[in-house]
C-alpha positions as CSV (number, residue, x, y, z in Angstrom):
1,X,-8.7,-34.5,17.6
2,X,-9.7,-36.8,15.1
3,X,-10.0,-36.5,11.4
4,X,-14.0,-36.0,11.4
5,X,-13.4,-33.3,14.0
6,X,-11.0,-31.4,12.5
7,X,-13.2,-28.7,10.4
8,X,-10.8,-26.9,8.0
9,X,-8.8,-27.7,4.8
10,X,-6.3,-25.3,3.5
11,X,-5.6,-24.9,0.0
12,X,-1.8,-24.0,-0.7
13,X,-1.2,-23.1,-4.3
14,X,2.6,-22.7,-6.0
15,X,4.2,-22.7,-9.1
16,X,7.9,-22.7,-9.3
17,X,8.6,-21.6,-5.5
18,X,10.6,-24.0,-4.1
19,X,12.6,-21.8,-2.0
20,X,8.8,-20.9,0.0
21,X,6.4,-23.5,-0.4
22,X,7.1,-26.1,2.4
23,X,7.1,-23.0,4.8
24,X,4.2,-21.9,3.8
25,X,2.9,-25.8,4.2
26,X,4.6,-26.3,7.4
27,X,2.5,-23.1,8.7
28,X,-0.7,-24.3,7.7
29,X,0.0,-27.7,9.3
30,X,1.3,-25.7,12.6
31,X,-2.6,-24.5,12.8
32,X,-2.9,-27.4,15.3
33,X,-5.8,-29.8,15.4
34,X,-8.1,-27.7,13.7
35,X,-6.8,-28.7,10.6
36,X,-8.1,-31.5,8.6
37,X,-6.0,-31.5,5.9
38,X,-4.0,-29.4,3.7
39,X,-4.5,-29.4,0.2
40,X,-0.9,-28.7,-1.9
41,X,-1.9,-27.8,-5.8
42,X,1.5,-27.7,-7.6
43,X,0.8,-26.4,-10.9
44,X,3.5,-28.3,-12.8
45,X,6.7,-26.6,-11.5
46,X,9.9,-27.0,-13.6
47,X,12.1,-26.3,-9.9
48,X,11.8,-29.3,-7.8
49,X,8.5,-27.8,-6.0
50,X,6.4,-31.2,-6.5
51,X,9.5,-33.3,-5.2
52,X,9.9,-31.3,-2.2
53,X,6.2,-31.0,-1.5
54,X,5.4,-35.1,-1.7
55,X,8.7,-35.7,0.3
56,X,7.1,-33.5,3.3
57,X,3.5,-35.8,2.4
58,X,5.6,-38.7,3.0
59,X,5.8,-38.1,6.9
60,X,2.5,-35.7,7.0
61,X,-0.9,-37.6,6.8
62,X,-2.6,-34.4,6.8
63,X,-1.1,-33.4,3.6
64,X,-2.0,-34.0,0.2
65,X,-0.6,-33.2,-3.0
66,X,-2.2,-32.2,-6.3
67,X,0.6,-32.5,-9.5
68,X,-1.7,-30.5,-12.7
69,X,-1.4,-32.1,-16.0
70,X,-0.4,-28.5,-17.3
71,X,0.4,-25.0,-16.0
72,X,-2.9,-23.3,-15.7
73,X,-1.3,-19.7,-16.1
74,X,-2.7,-18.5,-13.0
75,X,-3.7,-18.8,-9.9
76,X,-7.5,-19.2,-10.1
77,X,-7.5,-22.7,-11.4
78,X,-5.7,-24.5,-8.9
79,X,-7.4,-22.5,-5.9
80,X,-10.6,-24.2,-7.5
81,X,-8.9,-27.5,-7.7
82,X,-8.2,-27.4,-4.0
83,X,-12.2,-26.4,-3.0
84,X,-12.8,-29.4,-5.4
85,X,-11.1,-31.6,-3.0
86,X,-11.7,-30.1,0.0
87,X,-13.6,-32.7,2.9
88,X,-13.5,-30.3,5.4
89,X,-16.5,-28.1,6.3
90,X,-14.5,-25.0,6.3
91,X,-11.8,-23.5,3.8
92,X,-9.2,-21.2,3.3
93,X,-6.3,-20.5,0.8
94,X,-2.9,-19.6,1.4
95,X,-0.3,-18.8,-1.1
96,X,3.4,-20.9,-0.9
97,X,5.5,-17.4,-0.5
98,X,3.1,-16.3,2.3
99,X,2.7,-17.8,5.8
100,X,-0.3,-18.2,8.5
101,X,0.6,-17.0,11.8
102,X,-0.2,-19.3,14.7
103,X,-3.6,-19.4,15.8
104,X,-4.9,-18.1,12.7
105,X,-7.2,-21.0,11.7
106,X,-8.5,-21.2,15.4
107,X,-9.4,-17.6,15.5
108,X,-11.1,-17.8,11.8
109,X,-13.0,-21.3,12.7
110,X,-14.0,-19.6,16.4
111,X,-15.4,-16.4,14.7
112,X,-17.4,-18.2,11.9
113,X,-18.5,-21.1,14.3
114,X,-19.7,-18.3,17.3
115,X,-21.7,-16.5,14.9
116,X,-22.8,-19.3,12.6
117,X,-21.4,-17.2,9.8
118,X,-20.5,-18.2,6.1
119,X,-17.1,-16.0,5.8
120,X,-15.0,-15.4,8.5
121,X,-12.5,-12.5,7.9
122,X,-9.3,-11.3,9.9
123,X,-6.2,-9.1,9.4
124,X,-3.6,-9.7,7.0
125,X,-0.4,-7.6,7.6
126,X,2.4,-7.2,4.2
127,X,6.0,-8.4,5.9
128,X,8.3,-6.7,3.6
129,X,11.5,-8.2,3.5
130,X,14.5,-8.4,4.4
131,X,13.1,-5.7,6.8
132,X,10.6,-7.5,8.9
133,X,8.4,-4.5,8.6
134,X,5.0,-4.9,9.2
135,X,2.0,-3.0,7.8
136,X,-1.6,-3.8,8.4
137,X,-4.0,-4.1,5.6
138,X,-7.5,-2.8,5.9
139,X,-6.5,-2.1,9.4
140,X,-9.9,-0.1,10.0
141,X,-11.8,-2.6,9.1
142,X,-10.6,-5.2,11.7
143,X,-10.0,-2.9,14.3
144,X,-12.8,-4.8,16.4
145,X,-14.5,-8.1,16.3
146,X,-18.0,-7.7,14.7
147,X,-20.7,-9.3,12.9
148,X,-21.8,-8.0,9.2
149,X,-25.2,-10.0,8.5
150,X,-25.4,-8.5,5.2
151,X,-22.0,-7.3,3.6
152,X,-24.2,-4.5,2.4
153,X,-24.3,-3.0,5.7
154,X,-20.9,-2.7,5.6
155,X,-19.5,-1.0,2.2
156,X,-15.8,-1.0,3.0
157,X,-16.0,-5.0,2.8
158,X,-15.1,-4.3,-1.0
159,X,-12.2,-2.6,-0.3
160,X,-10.5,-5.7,0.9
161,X,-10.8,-7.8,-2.3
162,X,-8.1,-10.5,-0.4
163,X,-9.1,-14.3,-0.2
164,X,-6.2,-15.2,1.4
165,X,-7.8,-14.2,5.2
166,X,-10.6,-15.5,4.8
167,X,-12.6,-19.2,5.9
168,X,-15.2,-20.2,3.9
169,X,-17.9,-22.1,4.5
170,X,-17.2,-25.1,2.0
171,X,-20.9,-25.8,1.0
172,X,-21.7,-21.9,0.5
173,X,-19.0,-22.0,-2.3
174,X,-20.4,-24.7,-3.7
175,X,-24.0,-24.1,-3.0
176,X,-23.6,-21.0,-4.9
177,X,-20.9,-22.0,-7.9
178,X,-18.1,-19.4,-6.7
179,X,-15.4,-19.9,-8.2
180,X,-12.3,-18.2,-9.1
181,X,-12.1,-16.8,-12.7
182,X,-9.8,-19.7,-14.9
183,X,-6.2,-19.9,-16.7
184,X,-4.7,-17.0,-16.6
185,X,-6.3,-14.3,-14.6
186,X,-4.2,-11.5,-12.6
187,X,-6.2,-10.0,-9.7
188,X,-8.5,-13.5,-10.3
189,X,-9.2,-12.6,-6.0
190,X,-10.5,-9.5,-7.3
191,X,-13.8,-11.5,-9.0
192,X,-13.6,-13.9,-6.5
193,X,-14.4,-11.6,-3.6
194,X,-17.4,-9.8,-6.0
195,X,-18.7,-13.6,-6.0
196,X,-18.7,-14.2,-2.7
197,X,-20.2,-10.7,-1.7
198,X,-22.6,-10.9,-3.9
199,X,-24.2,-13.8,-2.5
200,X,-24.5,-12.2,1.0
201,X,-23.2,-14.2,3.3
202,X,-23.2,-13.7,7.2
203,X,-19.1,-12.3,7.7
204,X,-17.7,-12.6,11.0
205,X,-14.7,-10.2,11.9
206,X,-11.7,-10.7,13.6
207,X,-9.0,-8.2,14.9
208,X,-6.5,-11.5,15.2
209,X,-3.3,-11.4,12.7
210,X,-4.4,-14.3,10.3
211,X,-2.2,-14.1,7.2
212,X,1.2,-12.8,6.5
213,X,1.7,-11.4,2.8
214,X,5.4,-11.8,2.6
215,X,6.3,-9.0,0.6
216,X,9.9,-9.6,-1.7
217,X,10.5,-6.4,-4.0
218,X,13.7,-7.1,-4.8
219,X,12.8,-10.8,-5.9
220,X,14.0,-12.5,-9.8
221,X,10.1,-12.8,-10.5
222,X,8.0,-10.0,-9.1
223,X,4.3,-11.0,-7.6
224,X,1.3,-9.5,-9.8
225,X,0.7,-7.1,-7.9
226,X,4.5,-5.9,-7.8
227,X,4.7,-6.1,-11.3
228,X,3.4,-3.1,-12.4
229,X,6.0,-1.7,-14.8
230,X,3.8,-3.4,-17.8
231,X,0.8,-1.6,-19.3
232,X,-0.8,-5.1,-19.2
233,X,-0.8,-5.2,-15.4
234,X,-2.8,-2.1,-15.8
235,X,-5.2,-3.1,-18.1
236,X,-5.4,-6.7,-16.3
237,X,-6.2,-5.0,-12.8
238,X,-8.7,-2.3,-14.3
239,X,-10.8,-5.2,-16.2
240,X,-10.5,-7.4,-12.8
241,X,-12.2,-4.0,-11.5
242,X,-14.8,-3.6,-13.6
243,X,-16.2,-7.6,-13.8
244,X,-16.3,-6.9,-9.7
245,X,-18.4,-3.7,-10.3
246,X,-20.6,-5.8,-12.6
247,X,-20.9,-8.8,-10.6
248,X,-22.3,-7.0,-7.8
249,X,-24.2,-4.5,-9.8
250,X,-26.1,-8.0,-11.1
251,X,-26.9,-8.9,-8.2
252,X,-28.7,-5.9,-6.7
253,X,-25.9,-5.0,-4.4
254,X,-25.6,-1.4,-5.1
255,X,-23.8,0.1,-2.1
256,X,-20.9,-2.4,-3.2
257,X,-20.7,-1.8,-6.7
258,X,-20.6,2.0,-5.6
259,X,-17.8,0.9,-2.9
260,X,-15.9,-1.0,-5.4
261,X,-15.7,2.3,-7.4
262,X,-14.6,4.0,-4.5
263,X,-11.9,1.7,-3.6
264,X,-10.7,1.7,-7.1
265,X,-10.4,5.8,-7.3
266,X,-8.9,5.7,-3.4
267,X,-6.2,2.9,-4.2
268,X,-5.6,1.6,-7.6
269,X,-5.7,4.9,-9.2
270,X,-3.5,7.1,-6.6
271,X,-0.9,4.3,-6.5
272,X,0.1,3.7,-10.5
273,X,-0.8,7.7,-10.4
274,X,2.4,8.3,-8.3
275,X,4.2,5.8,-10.3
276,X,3.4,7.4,-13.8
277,X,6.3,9.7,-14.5
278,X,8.5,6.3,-13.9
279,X,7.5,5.1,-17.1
280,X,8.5,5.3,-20.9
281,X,5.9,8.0,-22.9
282,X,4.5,5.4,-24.9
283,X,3.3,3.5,-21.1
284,X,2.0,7.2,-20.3
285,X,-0.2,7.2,-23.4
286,X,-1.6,4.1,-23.2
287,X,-2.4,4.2,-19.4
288,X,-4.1,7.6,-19.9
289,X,-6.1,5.9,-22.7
290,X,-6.8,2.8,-20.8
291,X,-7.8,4.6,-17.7
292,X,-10.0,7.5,-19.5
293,X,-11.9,4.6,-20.9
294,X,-12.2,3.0,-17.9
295,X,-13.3,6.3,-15.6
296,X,-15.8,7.2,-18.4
297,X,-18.0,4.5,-17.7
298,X,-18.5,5.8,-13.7
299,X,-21.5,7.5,-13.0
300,X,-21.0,11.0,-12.5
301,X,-22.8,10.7,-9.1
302,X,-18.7,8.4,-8.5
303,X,-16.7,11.1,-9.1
304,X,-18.9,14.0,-7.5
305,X,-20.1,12.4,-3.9
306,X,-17.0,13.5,-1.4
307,X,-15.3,15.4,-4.5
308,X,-12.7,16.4,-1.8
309,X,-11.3,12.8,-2.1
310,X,-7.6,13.5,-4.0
311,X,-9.0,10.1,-6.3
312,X,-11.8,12.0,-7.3
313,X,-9.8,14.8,-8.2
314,X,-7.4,12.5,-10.2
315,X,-10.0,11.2,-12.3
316,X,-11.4,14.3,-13.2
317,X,-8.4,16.1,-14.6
318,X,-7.4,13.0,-16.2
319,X,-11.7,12.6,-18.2
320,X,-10.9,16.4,-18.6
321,X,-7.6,16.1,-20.7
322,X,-7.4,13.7,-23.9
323,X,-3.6,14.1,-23.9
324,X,-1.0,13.6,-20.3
325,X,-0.8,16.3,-18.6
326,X,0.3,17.6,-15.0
327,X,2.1,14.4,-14.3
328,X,4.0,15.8,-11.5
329,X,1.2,17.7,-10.1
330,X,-1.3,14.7,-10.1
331,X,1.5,12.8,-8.4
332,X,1.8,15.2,-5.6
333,X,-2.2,14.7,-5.3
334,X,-2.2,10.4,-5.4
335,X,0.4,10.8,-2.5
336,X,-0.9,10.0,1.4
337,X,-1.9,12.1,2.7
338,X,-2.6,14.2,-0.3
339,X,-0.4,17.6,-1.6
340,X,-2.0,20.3,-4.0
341,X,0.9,21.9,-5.5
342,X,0.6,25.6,-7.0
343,X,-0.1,27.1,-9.3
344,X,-4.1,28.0,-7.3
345,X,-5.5,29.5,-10.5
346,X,-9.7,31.1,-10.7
347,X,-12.2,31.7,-13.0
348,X,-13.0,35.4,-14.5
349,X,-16.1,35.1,-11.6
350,X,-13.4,33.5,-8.6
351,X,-14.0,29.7,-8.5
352,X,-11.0,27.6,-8.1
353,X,-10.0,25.2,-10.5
354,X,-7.0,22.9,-11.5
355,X,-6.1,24.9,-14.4
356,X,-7.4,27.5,-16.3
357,X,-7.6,25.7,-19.6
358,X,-9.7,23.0,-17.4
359,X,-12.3,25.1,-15.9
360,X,-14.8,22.2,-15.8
361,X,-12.5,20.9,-13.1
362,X,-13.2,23.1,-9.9
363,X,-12.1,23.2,-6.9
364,X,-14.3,25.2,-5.1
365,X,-15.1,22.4,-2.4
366,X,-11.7,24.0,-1.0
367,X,-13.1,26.5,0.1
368,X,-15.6,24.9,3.2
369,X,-13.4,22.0,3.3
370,X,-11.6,22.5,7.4
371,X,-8.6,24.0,7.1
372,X,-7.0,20.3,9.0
373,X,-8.4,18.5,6.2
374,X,-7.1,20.5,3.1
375,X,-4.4,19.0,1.1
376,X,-1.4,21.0,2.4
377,X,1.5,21.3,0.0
378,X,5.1,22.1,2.0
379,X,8.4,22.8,-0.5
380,X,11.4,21.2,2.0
381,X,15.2,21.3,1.5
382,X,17.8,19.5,3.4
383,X,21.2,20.4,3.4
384,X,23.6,18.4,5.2
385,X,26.6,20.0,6.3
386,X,29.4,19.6,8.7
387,X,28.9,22.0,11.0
388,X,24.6,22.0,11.3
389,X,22.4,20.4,9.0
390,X,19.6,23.1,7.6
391,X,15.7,22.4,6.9
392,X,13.9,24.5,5.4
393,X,10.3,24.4,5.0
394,X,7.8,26.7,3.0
395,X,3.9,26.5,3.4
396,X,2.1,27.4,0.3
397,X,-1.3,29.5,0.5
398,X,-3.9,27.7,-1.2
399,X,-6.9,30.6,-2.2
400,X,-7.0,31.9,1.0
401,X,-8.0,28.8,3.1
402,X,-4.3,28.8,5.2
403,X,-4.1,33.0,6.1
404,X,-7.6,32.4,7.3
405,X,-6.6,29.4,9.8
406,X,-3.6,31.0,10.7
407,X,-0.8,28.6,11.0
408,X,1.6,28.9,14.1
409,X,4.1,26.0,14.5
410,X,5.1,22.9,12.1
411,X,6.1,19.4,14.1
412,X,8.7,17.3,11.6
413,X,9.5,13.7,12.9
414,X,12.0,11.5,11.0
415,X,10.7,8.2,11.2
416,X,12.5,4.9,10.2
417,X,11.0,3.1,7.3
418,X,11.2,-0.7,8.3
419,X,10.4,-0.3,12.1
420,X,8.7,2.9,12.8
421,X,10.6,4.4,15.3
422,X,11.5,8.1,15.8
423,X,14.7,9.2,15.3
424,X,14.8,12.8,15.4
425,X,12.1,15.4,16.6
426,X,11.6,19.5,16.0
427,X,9.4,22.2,16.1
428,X,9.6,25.4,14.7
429,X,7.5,28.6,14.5
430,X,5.3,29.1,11.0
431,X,6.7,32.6,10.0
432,X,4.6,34.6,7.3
433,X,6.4,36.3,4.4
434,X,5.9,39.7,3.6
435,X,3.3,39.0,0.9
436,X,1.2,36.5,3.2
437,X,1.0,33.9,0.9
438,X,3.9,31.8,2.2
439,X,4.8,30.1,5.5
440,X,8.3,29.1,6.6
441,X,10.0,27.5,9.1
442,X,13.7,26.2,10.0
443,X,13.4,23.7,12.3
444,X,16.3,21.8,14.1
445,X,17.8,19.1,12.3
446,X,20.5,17.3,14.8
447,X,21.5,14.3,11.7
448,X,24.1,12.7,13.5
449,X,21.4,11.2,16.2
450,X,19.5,9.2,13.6
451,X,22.4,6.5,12.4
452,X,21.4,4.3,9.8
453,X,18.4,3.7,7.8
454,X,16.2,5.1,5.3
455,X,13.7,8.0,7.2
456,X,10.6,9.4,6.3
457,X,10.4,13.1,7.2
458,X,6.8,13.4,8.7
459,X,5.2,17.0,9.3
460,X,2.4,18.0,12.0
461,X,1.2,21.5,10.8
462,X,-0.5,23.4,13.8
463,X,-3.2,26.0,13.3
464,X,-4.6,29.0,15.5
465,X,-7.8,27.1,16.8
466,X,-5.5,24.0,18.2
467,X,-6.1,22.0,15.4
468,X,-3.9,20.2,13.2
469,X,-3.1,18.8,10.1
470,X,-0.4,15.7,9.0
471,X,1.9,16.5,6.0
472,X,4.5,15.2,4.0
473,X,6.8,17.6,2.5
474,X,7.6,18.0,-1.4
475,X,11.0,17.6,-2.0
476,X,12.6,20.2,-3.9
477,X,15.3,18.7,-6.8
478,X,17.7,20.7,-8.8
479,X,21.7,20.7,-8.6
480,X,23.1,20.4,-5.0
481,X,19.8,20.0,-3.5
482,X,19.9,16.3,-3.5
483,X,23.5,15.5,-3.6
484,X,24.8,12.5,-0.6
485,X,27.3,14.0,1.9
486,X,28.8,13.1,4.4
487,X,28.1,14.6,8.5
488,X,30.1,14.0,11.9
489,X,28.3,11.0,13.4
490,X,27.4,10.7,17.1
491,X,30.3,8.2,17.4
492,X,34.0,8.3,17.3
493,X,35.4,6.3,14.4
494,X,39.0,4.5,14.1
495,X,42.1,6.0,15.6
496,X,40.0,8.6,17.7
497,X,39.0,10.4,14.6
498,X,35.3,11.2,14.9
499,X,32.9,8.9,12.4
500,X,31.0,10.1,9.6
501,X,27.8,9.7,8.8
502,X,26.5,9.3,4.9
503,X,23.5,11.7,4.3
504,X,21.3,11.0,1.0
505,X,18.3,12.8,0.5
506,X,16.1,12.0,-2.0
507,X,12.8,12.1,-3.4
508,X,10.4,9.0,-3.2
509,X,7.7,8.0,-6.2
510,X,5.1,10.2,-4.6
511,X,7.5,13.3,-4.5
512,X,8.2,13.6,-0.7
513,X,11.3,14.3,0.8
514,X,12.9,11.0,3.0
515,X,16.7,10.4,3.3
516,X,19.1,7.4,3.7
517,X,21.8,7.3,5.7
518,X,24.8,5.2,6.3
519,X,28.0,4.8,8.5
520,X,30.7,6.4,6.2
521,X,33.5,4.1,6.8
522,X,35.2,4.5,3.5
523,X,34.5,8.5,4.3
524,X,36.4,7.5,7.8
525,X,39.6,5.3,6.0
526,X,39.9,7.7,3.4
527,X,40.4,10.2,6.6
528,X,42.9,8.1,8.2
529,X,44.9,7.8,5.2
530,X,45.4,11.3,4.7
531,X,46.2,11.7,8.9
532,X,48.9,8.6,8.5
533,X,50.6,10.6,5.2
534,X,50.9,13.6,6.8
535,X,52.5,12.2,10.1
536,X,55.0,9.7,7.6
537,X,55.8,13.1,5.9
């Protein structure tokens, strides 16, 4: 194809990755034909980045390299550098520690071109690594190709602030002056998306995989969005927030602004909620500060439309309280799907609230809420031993809701964390206690089949009507609860001796119960060992 044909430019951005970059390059210039040129904005690396990127320009017409006078502190900068130099009709950004999958351009330019749209949208799916595991982001919202002639008419277009899987229409940026926010900027996409929403563009959807956000948590130097151990992060992401809510507020785009609320309260909030008792007291403080400032400029009519969102409920207790408070409770409520521990407290006249020195706070949409929706909270212990592992699971009553829907039977699955699969599956009857407020259930736990991995313990609780509700369990803590030991595998180890399997359970950020496991080789030597002295005795 030539060069006047080819219809897209792609704008690859990079500061001190060398170790990334020319992959990322390489899989924007694997895009094929469609590609007019891509754009390479080094913003004055100290690693060898520039050298390594005009050495692949060298043998690559289509490339082009951008050396800044000066770091820029950010990422917005030279992202606008790139749409400065952009010929092509179309643009997209990429970032040098992601990748585009192939066909990704072709599927963009093919959606934006069939509809004659402005933005063209597709799914982006985190990689984490080393694990290869792959989870879609926004999945509902490319489930199907569509076309949004006003992004209005579709609300949840805010929750993906991403700019990364997108094409652009070159001359709508520029028509319009969107651009991303300057120097240094975290969540600079945030603004950026508000910018391009707000001038209402024709979007075209996609279900194609058209971006792959490498995910690296055990990198030297986190990604922004990673780095969240800083209060600054924090206060950088909620003020990104906010100029998005204003930006499309401005510009009459009302259903928006409202959804850009929403998506804050849904994600932001429920995620550095569950990582909150992580941090030192004087984070604590200033994040409840930070965030009681923030939440107190929402309209009330945010917080009190679908109250039974677990967000809502978050940001309620937390305008309620002017100190931290419930940290372990709230966390239970951020996780996915949500958990309302006890205590289930009333008013002097019955309604339910979060506490009784909060009685602003109710909780009385519990009780018309279905009994499959309600935020189930289920105490689980695991105790690995040699001859039978034991789980035990306990159903709390919460005001009456759970007795009424009479639960039968609980379904646990242990599911691998990097690729999904099942390992292990039980079901065991839902037995009431004698005061009917409690549920339990001991279902069979065969540890040996799963092998090696970490597992998340996933729970299907069944009511009378046939309906059903998905649970994660709270992991109980405390001495001997959460110790590692070590279980007969399903394999024999060395010298016929049968293998052992290493059993940790543990307790993740949001407070449910998952495990690890490994093959217990040292556990098997030292066994040996101990055989071979006895028989040289």
């Amino acid at each position: 194809m030539p060069p006047h044909s080819a219809k897209v430019s792609v704008v690859v951005i990079g500061y001190d990755d060398a170790s990334h970059v020319t992959d990322a390059v390489r899989s924007a210039l694997a895009q094929g034909t469609s590609v007019r040129e891509v754009i390479a904005v080094d913003d004055r690396s100290t690693d060898g980045s520039a050298a390594l990127l005009d050495a692949l320009a060298a043998g690559e017409p289509r490339l082009r390299v951008i050396h800044r006078a000066s770091n820029s502190g950010g990422c917005g900068t030279p992202r606008n550098d790139g749409v400065d130099a952009a010929t092509a009709p179309y643009v997209m950004f990429l970032d040098s520690d992601d990748v585009l999958p192939p066909g990704a351009v072709d599927a963009l330019l093919g959606a934006a071109e069939e509809h004659d749209a402005q933005v063209a949208a597709g799914l982006c799916v985190r990689r984490e690594l080393p694990s290869g595991r792959e989870v879609p982001w926004e999945r509902a919202l490319y489930a199907r190709a569509a076309l949004v002639p006003r992004p209005s008419r579709r609300p949840r277009l805010a929750h993906d602030t991403l700019c990364v899987n997108k094409l652009y229409r070159t001359g709508f940026l520029r028509e319009h002056g969107i651009r991303f926010p300057e120097g240094h900027y975290p969540y600079e996409d945030f603004v950026f998306t508000a910018r391009v929403l707000a001038a209402a563009p024709r979007i075209a959807l996609t279900p194609d995989r058209v971006y792959v956000w490498n995910v690296r948590r055990t990198a030297e130097r986190l990604s922004i969005s990673l780095d969240r151990a800083g209060i600054d992060n924090w206060r950088a992401r909620t003020e990104a927030n906010r100029a998005a809510y204003e930006i499309l507020l401005g510009a009459g785009q009302k259903r928006l602004a409202r959804a850009a609320h929403t998506k804050f309260l849904d994600h932001e909030l429920r995620m550095y909620t569950r990582e909150l008792e992580l941090r030192t007291p004087e984070y604590r403080r200033a994040w409840w500060d930070l965030t009681r400032a923030y939440l107190s400029t929402f309209d009330a009519s945010d917080l009190t439309v679908s109250p039974t969102a677990p967000g809502r409920l978050v940001a309620r207790v937390i305008l309620a309280s002017p100190d931290p408070r419930d940290l372990p409770r709230l966390r239970e409520l951020a996780a996915r799907p949500a958990r309302l521990l006890p205590p289930y407290p009333r008013t002097s006249d019955g309604t339910p609230v979060w506490a009784p020195d909060l009685p602003r706070v109710t909780l009385d949409h519990l009780l018309d809420r279905p009994a499959h929706l309600l935020p189930l909270a289920v105490d689980a212990e695991l105790r690995p031993r040699a001859r039978g592992t034991v789980l035990r699971l306990r159903l709390h009553e919460l005001y009456g809701r759970i007795a009424a829907a009479g639960p039968v039977a609980v379904d646990v699955e242990f599911t691998h964390r990097d690729d999904g699969r099942v390992g292990l599956r039980g079901t065991a009857p839902l037995l009431a206690d004698r005061y009917g407020d409690l549920w339990s259930a001991s279902p069979p736990v065969e540890l040996p089949a799963l092998g090696a991995g970490t597992w998340d313990v996933r729970l299907t609780v069944r009511f009378r009507d046939g309906t059903s509700r998905n649970a994660t369990a709270h992991a109980l803590g405390g001495p001997g609860l959460l110790r590692r030991r070590a279980v007969p595998a399903a394999h024999h180890g060395v010298l016929g001796l049968p293998g052992l399997l290493l059993v940790q359970p543990y307790r993740t950020h949001a407070g449910a119960l998952a495990l690890r496991t490994a093959s217990g080789w040292r556990g098997t030597t030292e066994a040996v060992s101990r055989r071979l002295g006895r028989l040289l005795h």
